[in-house]
C-alpha positions in Angstrom: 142.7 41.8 46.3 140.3 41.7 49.2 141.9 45.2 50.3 141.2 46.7 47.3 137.3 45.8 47.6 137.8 47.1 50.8 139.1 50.1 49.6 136.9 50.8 46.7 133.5 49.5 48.6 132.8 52.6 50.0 132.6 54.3 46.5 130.7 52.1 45.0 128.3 52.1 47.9 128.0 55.8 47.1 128.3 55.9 43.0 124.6 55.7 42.7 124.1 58.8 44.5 126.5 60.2 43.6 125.9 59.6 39.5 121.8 60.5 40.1 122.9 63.8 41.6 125.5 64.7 39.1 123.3 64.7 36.4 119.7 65.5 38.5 121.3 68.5 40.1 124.7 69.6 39.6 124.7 69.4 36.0 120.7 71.4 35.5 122.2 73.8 38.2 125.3 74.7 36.0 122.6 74.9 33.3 120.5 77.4 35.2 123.6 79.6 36.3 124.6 79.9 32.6 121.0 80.9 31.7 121.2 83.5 34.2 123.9 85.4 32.7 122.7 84.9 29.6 121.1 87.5 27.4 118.1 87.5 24.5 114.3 86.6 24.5 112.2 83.7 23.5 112.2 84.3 20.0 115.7 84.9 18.9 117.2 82.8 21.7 119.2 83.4 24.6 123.3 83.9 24.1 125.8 83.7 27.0 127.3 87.1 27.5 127.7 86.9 31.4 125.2 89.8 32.2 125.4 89.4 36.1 123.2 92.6 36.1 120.3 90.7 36.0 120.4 89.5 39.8 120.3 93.3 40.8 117.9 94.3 38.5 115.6 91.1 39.9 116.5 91.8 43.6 115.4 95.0 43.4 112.4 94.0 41.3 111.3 91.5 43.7 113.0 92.2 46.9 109.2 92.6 48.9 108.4 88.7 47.3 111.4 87.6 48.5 111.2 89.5 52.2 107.3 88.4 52.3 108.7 84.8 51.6 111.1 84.5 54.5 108.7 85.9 56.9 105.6 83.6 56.0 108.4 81.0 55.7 109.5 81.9 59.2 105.9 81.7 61.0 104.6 78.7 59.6 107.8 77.2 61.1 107.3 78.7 64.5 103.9 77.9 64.5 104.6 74.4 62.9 106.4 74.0 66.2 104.1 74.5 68.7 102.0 72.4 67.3 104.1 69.4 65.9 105.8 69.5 69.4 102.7 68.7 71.4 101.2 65.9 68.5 104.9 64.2 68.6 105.1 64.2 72.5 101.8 62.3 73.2 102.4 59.8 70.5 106.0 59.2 71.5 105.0 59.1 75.2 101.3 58.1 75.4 101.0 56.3 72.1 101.8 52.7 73.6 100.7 49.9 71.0 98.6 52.4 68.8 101.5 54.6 68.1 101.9 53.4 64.8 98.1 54.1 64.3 98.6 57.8 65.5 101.7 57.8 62.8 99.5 56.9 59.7 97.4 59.2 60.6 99.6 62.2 60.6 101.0 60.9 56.9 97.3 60.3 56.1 97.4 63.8 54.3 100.0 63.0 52.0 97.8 60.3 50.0 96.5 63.3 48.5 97.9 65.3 46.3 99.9 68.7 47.5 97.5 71.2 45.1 94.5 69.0 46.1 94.7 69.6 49.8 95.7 72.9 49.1 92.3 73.9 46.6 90.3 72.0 50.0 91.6 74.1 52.3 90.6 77.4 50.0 86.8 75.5 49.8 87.1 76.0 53.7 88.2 79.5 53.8 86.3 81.1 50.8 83.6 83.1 51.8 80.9 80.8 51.2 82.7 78.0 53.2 81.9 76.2 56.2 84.0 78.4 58.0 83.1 81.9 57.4 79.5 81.7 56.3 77.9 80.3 60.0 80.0 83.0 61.5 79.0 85.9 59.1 75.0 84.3 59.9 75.3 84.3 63.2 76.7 88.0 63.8 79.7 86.8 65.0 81.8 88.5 62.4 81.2 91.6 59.8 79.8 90.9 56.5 82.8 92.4 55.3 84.7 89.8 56.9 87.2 87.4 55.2 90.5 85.2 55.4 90.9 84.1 51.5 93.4 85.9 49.8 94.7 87.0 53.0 98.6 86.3 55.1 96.9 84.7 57.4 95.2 82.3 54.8 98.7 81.9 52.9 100.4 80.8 56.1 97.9 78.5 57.4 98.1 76.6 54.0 101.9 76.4 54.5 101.2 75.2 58.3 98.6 72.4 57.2 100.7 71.2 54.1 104.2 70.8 56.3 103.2 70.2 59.5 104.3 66.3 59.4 107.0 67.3 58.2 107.9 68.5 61.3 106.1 65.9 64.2 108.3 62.9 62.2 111.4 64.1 63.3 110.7 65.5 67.2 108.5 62.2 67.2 111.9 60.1 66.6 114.0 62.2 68.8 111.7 61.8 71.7 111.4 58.2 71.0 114.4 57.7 71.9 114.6 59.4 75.5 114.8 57.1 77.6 111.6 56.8 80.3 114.2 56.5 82.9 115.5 60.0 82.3 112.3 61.9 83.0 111.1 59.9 85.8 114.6 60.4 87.4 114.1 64.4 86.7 110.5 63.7 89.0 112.6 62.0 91.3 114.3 64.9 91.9 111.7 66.9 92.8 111.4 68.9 89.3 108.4 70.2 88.4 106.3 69.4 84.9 107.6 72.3 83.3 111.0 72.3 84.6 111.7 68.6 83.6 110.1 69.6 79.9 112.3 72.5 80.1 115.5 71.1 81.5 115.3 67.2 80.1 112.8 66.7 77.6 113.1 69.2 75.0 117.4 69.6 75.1 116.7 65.7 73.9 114.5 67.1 71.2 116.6 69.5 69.7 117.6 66.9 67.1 114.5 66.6 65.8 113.5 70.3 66.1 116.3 70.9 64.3 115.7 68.5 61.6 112.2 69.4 61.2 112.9 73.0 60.6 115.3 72.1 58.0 112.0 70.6 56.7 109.7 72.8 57.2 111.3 76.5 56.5 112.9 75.8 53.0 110.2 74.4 51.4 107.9 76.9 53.1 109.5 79.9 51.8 110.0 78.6 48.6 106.3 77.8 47.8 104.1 78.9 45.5 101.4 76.6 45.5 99.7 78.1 48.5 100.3 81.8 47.9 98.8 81.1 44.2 95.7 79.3 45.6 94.9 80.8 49.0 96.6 84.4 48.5 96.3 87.1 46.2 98.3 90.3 44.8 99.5 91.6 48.5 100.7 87.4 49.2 102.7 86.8 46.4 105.8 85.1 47.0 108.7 84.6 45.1 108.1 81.0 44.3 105.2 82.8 42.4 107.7 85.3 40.9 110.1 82.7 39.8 106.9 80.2 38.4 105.8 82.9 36.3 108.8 84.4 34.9 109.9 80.3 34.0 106.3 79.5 32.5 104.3 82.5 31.3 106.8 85.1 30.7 109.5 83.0 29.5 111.8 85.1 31.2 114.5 82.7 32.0 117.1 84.4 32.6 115.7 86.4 35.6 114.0 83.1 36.5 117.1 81.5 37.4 118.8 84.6 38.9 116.0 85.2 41.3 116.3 81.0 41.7 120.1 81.2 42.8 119.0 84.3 45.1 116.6 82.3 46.9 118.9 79.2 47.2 121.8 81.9 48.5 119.7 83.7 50.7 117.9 80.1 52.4 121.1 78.8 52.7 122.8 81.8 54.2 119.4 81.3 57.4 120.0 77.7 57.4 123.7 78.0 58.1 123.1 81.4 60.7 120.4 78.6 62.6 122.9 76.1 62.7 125.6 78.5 64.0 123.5 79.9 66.8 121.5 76.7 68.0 125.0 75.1 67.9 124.7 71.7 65.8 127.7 70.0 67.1 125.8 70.2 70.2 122.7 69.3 68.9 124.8 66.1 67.0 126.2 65.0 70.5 122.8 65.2 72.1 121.5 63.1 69.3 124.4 60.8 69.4 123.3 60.0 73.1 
């Protein structure tokens, strides 16, 4: 008896997940695959009729939104980077008993809502903002000047709205190097930058790799920013798909261009994973 509730404790350790995501995911992504071969309009109703045609006729519809995604998706990460990296290193290594301080503080953001942050940070960048106004006063910039509505706009939303999502997980991973390592590196005569190069961030990669995992999916799947701090020339395909699902009531293409963009982020996911190596990175974190 006792091996059999052995046995069977490890599935019903994972039934709860398992059920929740069977019915949460599996079961509304069957739904939205069937939808997208499915043929009709609002008013009559949509019939299944397997009309695959309508993920070429979206991904040539809409293959700029999904292009501009991945590349605004791609430099908030890198830039989410080199600046998470820096935040995470002095709190894991110069925090001492106020790192947990340091921590709230990074998560402070997220006691707001997503689209409230988001409509602050256009009050900062409109024209009339505490940005751009001083500098238009003082000469700095032309009149002309702007950065609402703009890439750069659209990506530094995506940067402030993710970024700790990305110093959480390089802040664990260099928690857990141990002192000993780097000053050994020092003992060895190894420069600052070589011991960050050679030591340090190797023993990151965990995290880096996590937090891009974190950062670049969601990133190039929003639609929040591109709506509220972009305009025609930002659009992204989160956009696309928002307003095909709510206004258009376009569902079929909806959940085409939807598979499309799960496809194509998990084809970049799995090419990062291949080239960065993750059995490497798993035996580094392992460590």
């Amino acid at each position: 008896m006792n091996r059999v509730k052995n046995k069977l404790a490890p599935y019903l350790l994972v039934l709860p997940g398992g059920v929740w995501l069977l019915v949460f995911f599996a079961v509304p992504m069957v739904a939205m695959l069937s939808l997208s071969l499915q043929e009709g309009d609002i008013v009559n109703g949509y019939r299944f009729t397997g009309h695959w045609q309508t993920y070429t006729e979206a991904i040539s519809a809409y293959d700029t939104q999904i292009i501009r995604s991945l590349i605004y998706g791609a430099i908030a990460t890198i830039v989410l980077i080199v600046l998470a990296f820096p935040v995470a290193y002095w709190i894991a290594f110069y925090g001492g008993r106020r790192k947990p301080t340091y921590l709230f503080l990074v998560l402070l953001p997220f006691f707001v809502s997503f689209v409230l942050r988001t409509i602050s940070w256009r009050q900062i960048l409109t024209d009339e903002g505490p940005l751009i106004s001083p500098l238009r006063s003082a000469g700095l910039v032309d009149q002309s000047f702007h950065i609402l509505g703009t890439p750069f706009a659209v990506i530094a939303g995506l940067v402030y709205n993710f970024l700790p999502f990305m110093v959480l997980p390089i802040y664990v991973a260099l928690e857990r190097i141990d002192p000993r390592v780097v000053e050994a590196a020092r003992d060895l005569y190894a420069n600052p930058a070589t011991t960050f190069r050679k030591v340090v961030f190797p023993l990151a990669l965990p995290g880096v790799f996590a937090g891009v995992l974190m950062t670049f999916v969601p990133a190039s799947s929003d639609y929040v920013n591109s709506e509220v701090l972009g305009s025609a020339d930002t659009t992204m395909i989160g956009q696309v798909i928002q307003t095909q699902f709510l206004e258009n009531s376009d569902y079929p293409t909806a959940s085409a261009l939807s598979f499309v963009l799960m496809l194509v982020l998990l084809i970049g996911v799995f090419t990062y994973a291949r080239i960065l190596g993750t059995e490497d990175v798993m035996k580094v974190a392992a460590r």
